[in-house]
C-alpha positions as CSV (number, residue, x, y, z in Angstrom):
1,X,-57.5,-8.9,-77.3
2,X,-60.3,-7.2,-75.7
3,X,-62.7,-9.6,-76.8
4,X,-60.5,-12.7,-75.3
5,X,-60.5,-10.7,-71.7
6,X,-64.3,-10.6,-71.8
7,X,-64.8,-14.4,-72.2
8,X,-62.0,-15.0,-69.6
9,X,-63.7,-12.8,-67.4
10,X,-67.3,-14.6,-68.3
11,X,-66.0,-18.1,-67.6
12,X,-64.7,-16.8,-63.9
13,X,-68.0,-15.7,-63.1
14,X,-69.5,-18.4,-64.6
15,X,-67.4,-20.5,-62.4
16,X,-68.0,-18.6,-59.1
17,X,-71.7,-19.0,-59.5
18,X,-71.0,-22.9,-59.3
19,X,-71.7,-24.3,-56.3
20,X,-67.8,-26.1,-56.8
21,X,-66.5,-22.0,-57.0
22,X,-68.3,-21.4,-54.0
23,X,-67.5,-24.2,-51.6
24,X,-64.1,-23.4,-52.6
25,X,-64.0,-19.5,-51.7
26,X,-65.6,-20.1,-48.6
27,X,-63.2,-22.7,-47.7
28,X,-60.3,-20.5,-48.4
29,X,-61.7,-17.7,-46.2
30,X,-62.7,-20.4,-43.2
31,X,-59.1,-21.1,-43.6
32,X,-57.6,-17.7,-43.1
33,X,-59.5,-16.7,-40.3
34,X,-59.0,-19.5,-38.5
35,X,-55.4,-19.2,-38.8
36,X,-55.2,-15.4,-37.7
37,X,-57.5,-16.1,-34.7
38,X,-54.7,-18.8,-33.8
39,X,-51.9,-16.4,-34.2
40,X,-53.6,-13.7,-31.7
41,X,-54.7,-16.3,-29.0
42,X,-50.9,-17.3,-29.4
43,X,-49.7,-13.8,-28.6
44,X,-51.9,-13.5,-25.9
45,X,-50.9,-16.7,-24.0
46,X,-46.9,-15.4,-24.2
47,X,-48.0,-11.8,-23.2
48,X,-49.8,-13.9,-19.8
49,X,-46.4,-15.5,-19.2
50,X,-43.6,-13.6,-19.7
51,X,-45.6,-10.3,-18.6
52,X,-45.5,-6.9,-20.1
53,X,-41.6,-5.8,-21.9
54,X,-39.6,-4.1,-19.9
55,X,-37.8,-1.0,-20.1
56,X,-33.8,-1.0,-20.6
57,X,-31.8,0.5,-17.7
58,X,-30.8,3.2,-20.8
59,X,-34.1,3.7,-21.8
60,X,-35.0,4.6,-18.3
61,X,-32.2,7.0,-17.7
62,X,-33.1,8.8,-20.3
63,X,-36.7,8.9,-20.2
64,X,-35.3,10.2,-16.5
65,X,-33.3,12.9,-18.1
66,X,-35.9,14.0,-20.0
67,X,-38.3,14.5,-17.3
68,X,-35.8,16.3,-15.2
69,X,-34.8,18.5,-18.3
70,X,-38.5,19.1,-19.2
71,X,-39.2,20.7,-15.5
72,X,-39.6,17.3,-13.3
73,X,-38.8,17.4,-9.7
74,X,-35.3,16.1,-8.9
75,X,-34.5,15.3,-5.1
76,X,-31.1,14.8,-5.8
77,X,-28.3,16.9,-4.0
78,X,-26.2,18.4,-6.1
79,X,-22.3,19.8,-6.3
80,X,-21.5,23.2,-6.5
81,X,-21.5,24.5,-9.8
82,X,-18.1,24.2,-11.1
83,X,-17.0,22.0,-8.6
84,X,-13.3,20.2,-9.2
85,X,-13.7,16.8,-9.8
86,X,-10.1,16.0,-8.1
87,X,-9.6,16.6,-4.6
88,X,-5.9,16.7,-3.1
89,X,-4.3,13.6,-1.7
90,X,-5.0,15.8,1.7
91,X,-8.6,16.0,1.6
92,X,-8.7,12.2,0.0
93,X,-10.5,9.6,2.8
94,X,-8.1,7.4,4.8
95,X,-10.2,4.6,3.9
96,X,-10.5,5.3,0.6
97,X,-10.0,2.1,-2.0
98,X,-6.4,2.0,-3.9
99,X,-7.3,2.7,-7.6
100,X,-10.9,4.2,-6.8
101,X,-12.3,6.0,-9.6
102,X,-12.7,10.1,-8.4
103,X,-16.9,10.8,-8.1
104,X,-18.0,13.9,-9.9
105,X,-19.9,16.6,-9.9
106,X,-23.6,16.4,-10.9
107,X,-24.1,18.7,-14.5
108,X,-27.6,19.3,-15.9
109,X,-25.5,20.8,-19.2
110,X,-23.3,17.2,-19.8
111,X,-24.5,15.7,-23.0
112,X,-27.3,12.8,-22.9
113,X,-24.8,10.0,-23.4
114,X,-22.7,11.5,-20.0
115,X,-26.1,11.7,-18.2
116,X,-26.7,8.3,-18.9
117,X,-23.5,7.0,-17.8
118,X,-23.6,8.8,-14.6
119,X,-26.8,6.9,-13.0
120,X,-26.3,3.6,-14.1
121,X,-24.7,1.4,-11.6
122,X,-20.8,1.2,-11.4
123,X,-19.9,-2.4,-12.0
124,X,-16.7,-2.3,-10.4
125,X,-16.5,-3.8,-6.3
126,X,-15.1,-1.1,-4.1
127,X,-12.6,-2.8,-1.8
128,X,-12.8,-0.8,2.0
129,X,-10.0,-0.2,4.2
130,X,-9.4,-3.3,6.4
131,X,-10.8,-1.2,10.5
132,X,-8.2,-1.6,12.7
133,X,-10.0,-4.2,14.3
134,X,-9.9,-6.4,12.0
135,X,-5.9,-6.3,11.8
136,X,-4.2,-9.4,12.2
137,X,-3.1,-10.3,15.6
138,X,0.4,-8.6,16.2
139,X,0.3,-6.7,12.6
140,X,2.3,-3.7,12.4
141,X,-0.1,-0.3,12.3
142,X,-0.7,1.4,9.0
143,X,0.7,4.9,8.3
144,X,-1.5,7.6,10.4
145,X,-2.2,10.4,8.8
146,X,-2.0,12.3,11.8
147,X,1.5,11.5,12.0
148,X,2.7,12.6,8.3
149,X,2.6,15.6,6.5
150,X,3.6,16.9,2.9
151,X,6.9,17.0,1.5
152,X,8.0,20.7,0.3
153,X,10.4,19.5,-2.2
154,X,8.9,16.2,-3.7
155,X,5.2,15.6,-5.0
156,X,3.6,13.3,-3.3
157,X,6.1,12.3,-0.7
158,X,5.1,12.3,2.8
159,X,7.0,12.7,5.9
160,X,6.8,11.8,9.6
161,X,6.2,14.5,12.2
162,X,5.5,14.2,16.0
163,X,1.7,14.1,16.6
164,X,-0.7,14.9,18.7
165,X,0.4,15.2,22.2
166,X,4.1,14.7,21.0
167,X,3.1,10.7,20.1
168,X,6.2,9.7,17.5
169,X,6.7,7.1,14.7
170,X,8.5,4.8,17.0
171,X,5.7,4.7,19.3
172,X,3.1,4.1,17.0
173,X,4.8,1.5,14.7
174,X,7.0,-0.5,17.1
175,X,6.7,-4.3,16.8
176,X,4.5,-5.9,20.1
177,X,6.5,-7.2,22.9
178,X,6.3,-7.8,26.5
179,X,8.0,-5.2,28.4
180,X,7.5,-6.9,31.5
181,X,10.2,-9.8,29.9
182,X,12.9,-9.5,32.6
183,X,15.2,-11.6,29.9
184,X,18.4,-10.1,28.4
185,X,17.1,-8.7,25.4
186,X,19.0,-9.7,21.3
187,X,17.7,-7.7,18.5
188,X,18.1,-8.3,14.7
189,X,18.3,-5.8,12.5
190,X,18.0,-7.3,8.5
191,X,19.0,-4.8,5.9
192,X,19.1,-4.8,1.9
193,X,15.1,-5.4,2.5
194,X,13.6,-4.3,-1.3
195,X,16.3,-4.7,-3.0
196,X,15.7,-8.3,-4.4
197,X,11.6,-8.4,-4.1
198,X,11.9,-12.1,-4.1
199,X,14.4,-12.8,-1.2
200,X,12.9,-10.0,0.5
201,X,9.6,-11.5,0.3
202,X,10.8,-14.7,1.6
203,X,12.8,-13.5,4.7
204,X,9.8,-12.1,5.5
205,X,7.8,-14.6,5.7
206,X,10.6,-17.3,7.1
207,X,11.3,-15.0,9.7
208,X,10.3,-14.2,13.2
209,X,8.4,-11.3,13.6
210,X,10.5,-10.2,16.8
211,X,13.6,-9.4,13.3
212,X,13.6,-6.0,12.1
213,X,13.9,-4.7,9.0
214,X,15.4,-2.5,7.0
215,X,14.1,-0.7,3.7
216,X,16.0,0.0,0.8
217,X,14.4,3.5,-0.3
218,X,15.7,2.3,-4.1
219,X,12.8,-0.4,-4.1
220,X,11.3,-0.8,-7.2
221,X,8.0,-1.8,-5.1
222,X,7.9,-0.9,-2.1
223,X,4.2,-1.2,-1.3
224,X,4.3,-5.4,-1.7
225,X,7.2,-5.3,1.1
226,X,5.7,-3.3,3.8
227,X,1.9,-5.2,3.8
228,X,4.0,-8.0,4.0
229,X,5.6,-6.8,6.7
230,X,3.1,-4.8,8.4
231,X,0.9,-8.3,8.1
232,X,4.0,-10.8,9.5
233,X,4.6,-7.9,12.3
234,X,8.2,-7.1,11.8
235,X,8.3,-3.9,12.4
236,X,11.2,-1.6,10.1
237,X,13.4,1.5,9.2
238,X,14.3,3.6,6.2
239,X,18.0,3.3,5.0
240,X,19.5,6.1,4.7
241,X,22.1,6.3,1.9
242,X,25.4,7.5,2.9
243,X,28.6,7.5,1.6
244,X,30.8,4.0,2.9
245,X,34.6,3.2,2.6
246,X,35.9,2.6,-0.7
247,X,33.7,5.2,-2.1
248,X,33.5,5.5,-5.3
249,X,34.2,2.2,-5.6
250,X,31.4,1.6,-3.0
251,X,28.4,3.7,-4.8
252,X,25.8,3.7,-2.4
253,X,23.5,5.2,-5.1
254,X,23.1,8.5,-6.9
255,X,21.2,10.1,-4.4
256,X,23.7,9.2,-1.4
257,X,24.4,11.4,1.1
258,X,28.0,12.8,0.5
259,X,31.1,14.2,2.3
260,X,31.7,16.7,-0.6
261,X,28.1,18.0,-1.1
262,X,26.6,21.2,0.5
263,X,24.6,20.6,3.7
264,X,21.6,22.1,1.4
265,X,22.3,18.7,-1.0
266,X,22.0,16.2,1.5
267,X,19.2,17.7,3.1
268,X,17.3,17.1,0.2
269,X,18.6,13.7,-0.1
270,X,17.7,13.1,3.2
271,X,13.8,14.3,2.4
272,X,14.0,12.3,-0.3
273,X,15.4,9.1,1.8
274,X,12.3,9.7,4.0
275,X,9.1,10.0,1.6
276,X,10.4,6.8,-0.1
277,X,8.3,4.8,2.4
278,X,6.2,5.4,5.4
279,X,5.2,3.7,8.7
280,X,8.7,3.3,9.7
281,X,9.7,4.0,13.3
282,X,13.1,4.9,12.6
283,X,15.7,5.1,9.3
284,X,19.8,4.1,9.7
285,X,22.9,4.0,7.5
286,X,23.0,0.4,6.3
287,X,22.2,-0.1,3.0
288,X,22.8,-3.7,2.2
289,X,26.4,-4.7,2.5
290,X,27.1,-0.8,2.7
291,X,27.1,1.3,6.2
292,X,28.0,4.8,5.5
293,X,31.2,5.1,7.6
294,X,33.1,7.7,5.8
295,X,29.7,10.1,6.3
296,X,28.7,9.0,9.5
297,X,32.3,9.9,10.8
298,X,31.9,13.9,9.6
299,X,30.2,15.8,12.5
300,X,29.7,18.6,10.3
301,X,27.7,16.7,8.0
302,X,26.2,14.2,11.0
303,X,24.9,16.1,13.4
304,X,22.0,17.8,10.8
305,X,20.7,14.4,9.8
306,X,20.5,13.1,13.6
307,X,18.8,16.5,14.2
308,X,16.1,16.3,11.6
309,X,15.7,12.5,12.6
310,X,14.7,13.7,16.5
311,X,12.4,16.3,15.5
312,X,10.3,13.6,13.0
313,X,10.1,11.4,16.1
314,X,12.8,9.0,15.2
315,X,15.1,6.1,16.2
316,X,18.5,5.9,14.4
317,X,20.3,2.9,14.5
318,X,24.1,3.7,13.5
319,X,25.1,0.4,11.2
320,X,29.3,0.6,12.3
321,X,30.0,-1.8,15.5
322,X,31.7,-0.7,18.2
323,X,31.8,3.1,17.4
324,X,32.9,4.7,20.7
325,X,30.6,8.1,19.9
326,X,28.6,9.0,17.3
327,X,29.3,12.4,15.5
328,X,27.9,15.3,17.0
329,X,27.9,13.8,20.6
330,X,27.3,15.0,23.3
331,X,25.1,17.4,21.5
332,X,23.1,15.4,19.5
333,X,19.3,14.3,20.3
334,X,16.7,11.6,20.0
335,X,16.7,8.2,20.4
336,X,20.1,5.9,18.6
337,X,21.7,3.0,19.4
338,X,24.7,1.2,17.7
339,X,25.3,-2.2,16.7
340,X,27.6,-4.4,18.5
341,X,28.1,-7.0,15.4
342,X,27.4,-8.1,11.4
343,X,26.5,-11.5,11.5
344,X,27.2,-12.1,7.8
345,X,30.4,-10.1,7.6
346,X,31.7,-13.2,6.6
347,X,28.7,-14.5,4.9
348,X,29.6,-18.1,5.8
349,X,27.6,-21.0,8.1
350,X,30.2,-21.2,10.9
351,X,30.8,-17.7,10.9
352,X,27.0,-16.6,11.3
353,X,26.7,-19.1,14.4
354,X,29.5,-18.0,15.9
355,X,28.5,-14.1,15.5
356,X,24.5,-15.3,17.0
357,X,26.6,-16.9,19.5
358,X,28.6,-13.9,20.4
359,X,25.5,-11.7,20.2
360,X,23.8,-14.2,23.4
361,X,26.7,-13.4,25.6
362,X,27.1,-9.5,24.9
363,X,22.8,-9.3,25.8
364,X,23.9,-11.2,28.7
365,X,26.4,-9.2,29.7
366,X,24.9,-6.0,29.4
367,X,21.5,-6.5,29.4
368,X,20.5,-6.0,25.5
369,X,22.1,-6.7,22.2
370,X,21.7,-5.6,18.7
371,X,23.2,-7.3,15.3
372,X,23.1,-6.2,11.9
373,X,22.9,-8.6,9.1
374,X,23.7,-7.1,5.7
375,X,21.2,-8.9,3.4
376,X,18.5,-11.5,3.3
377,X,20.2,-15.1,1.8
378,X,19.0,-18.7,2.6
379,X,21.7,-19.2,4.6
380,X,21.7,-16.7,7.5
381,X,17.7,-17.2,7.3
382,X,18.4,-20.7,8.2
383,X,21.1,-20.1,10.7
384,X,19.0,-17.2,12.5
385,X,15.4,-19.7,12.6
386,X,17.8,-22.5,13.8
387,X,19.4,-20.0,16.5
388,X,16.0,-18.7,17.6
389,X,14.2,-21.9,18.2
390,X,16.9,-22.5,21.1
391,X,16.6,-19.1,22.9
392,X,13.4,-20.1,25.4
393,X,16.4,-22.6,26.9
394,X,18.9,-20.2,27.2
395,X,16.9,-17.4,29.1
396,X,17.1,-15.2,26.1
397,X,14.7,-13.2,24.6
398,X,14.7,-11.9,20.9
399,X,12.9,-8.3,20.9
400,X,12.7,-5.5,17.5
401,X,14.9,-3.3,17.3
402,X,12.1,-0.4,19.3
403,X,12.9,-2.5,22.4
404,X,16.8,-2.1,22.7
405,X,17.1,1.4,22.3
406,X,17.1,3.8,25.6
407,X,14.1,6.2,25.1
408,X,14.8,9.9,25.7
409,X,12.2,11.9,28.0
410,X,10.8,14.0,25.0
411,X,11.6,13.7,21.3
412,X,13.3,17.4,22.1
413,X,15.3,16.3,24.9
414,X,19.4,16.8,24.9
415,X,21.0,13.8,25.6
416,X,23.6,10.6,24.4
417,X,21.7,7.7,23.1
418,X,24.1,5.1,22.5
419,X,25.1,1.2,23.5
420,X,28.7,2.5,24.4
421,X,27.4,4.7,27.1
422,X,26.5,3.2,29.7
């Protein structure tokens, strides 16, 4: 075996001393060198073009961390050490974006992966507050904060308060209308608004802005009604459930106000009734096809809801026609008016025209005029848009609900507000 590897070994030597065995080597190394000196003056070329690599928006945060961890200088202002993250709705911005993600604290002890997260850029748009410039013409105002404050007995609710300088709701979100207008004045007053999102929606729309409406605090979502209704300008009241004939029968809804509960139970009914929504400029006792007649005829149980309602800077608008008084007169304060008719009480064509027809002379007669309608249907939209159109030839002038109502001297003051008293 050995002595086969000797002559193997031999005849290779023998063979590179060739001049064939050496043309061939030396064609094989040519050949490799050639081919690496390609490869690098390829790399160079795409190094000229593209430019150095560069670093990832990770790899740069934390090569960042590092630094600031190893001693770097870090210009960066900083929270409080154990700062809260959350701040209470209070101290939240008014312009702040629905659904915006809280901003926390800077902390040099979070873990690298945290650190990372925290300085690279937020992907998500932040939508601002529409300034109140930029409003649409004749919009209703959004809710001022200077106006509200925090409910007591429900988290999160808000409630209406006289402001600054004694301004009120129903100064602040009352629909826009000529006072100068010398015309007999007829108001609408639509009711059952949130109860059916999708007829809601579309009297809204449909509508005049000059009808008012009226917000059913059992909406499932309120928030789509009133920018819809803020946008359109019709400005609106809170319903108030209160207990109606044929009760039980007639449920106005578990959290009615009631004849047979303490004046400590509908008081917080009442709150409840009033955090529901905000922006209103006054609340009333229609409900849909429900008034609250059997309440609203108790003094006893009267009186303290019309007396909280004047102190919040409100209008109430009593939903029963031709009351002569409302309870707790003539002690009762703030600003209320009663209807004089329901259009849709019957529901029916002929009947609506002929109420809308009714309603022209009684604002002729005496000057103003305020309807009810029970709830938003095709066919009293139609019959109201139809009516409307008409009124620049008949010398009448369709106003909200803000524009019929006598205005006492101060939200405080003692005195009768109603369309009986005259």
């Amino acid at each position: 075996m050995t002595t086969e590897r000797a002559a193997r070994v031999a005849r290779v030597l023998a063979w590179s001393r060739s001049s064939k065995g050496r043309s061939l080597i030396m064609r094989s190394l040519i050949g490799f060198w050639a081919l690496a000196l390609l490869g690098i003056i390829g790399a160079l070329s795409t190094l000229a073009i593209l430019g150095p690599p560069r670093q990832s928006p990770i790899a740069a945060a934390v090569a960042s961390s590092g630094a600031k961890l190893n001693g770097a200088t870090d210009t960066t202002p900083h929270a409080a050490p154990h700062q809260t993250a959350a701040a209470s709705p209070a101290a939240k911005p008014a312009n702040a974006a629905p659904h915006q993600a809280p901003v926390h604290a800077h902390d040099d002890t979070a873990p690298e992966p945290a650190r990372v997260a925290s300085v690279l850029p937020s992907v998500a748009p932040v939508q601002p507050k529409m300034p109140e410039t930029m409003r649409p013409p004749g919009s209703i105002a959004p809710p001022d904060p200077l106006l509200l404050e925090a409910s007591q007995l429900y988290s999160g609710g808000r409630l209406p308060r006289l402001g600054p300088e004694r301004r009120t709701a129903l100064q602040t979100y009352a629909a826009a209308f000529d006072a100068s207008d010398t015309r007999p004045r007829a108001a609408i007053l639509l009711s059952g608004i949130g109860l059916n999102e999708v007829d809601s929606l579309a009297a809204i729309e449909s509508l005049p802005p000059m009808v008012s409406l009226a917000i059913s605090p059992y909406a499932a979502r309120p928030d789509r009604v009133l920018d819809a209704a803020r946008d359109r300008g019709h400005e609106f009241l809170v319903s108030i459930p209160m207990e109606p004939q044929g009760f039980p029968l007639n449920d106005p809804g578990n959290r009615a106000l009631l004849t047979g509960a303490t004046l400590a139970t509908n008081s917080q009914r009442l709150e409840w009734a009033l955090t529901r929504i905000t922006g209103y400029v006054g609340a009333t006792g229609a409900l849909g096809d429900l008034r609250g007649e059997r309440f609203a005829a108790s003094p006893d149980q009267m009186e303290p809801v019309l007396d909280t309602l004047a102190d919040r800077g409100l209008l109430y608008v009593d939903p029963r026609p031709n009351v002569t008084r409302l309870a707790g007169a003539p002690t009762q304060r703030g600003t209320i008016r009663a209807v004089d008719l329901v259009l849709d009480d019957p529901p029916g064509r002929i009947e609506i025209d002929g109420k809308l027809a009714l309603l022209e002379s009684i604002a002729k007669d005496r000057g103003s005029a305020l309807a009810l309608a029970g709830r938003p249907s095709p066919i009293l939209i139609d019959r109201i848009n139809a009516w409307v159109a008409s009124l620049p030839a008949r010398r009448l002038a369709l106003a909200p609900v803000s524009m019929v109502v006598q205005m006492p001297l101060a939200p405080t003051a003692i005195s009768v507000r109603t369309n009986l008293l005259r």
